[in-house]
C-alpha positions, 0 to 999 in steps of 0.5 A, a space after each residue: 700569251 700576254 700573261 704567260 712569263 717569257 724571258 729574252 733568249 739572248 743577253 745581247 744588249 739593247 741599244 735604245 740608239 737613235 733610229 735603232 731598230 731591232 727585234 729579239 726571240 723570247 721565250 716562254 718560262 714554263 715548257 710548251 710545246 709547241 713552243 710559241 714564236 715570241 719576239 719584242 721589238 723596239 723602233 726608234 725614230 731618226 728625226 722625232 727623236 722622242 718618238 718610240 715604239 716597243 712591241 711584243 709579237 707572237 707567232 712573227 706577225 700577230 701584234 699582242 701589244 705594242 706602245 707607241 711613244 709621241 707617235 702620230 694619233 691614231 684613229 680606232 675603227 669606231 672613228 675615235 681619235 686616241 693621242 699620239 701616246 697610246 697602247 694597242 693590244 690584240 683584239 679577237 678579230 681585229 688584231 691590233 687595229 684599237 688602240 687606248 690612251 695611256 693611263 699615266 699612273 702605270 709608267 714610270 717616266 714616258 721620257 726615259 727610254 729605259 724605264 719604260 721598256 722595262 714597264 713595258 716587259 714588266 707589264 707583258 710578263 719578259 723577265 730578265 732584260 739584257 743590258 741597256 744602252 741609252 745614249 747620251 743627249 746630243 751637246 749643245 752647240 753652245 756648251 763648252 
């Protein structure tokens, strides 16, 4: 299902807001029938304020792939501590429970919320991603 060409149903906005938390349908390009239920998701935190997760789900709870940014580590099953900068993809058997550290050369720029959402669809095959809001970093108390 990684590989598969999918594309939003919806043209709704994305709003990469502080403590966003939202879920969107996809769709496969090509007809299958039956239509496999695809979804991405996207988590942003409230306090940690880099921290960010994007995810590509299937059939609602099967994890196919999900990129957590500035997270906490994780530990695989094999007791091997990854960063809190990682990436899960599903694994016959278990699921998402591994994880693998990032090669740094494959994103755009970890810290920009929106090239990596868009690396993140471009890598799992989502098409035609809706408009994107990132907000403004909050002013400086001693700004002006």
């Amino acid at each position: 299902m990684l590989a598969m060409q999918k594309r939003f149903r919806s043209s709704q906005l994305i709003s990469l807001d502080v403590g966003v938390r939202i879920a969107r349908d996809l769709d496969p390009v090509a007809l299958i029938e039956p239509s496999p239920r695809l979804m991405l998701d996207i988590q942003r935190a409230t306090i940690r304020l880099s921290k960010i997760k994007y995810q590509h789900r299937g059939a609602r709870t099967v994890v196919l792939a999900r990129l957590d940014v500035s997270g906490s580590p994780h530990t695989n099953p094999d007791q091997v501590e990854i960063s809190g900068t990682h990436l899960h993809l599903f694994r016959e058997g278990f699921e998402d429970k591994w994880a693998s550290e990032l090669v740094l050369s494959e994103w755009t720029d970890l810290t920009d919320k929106e090239l990596t959402l868009r690396d993140f669809c471009k890598r799992f095959n989502i098409d035609q991603l809706p408009p994107v809001r990132v907000p403004l970093p909050p002013a400086s108390a001693t700004t002006p």
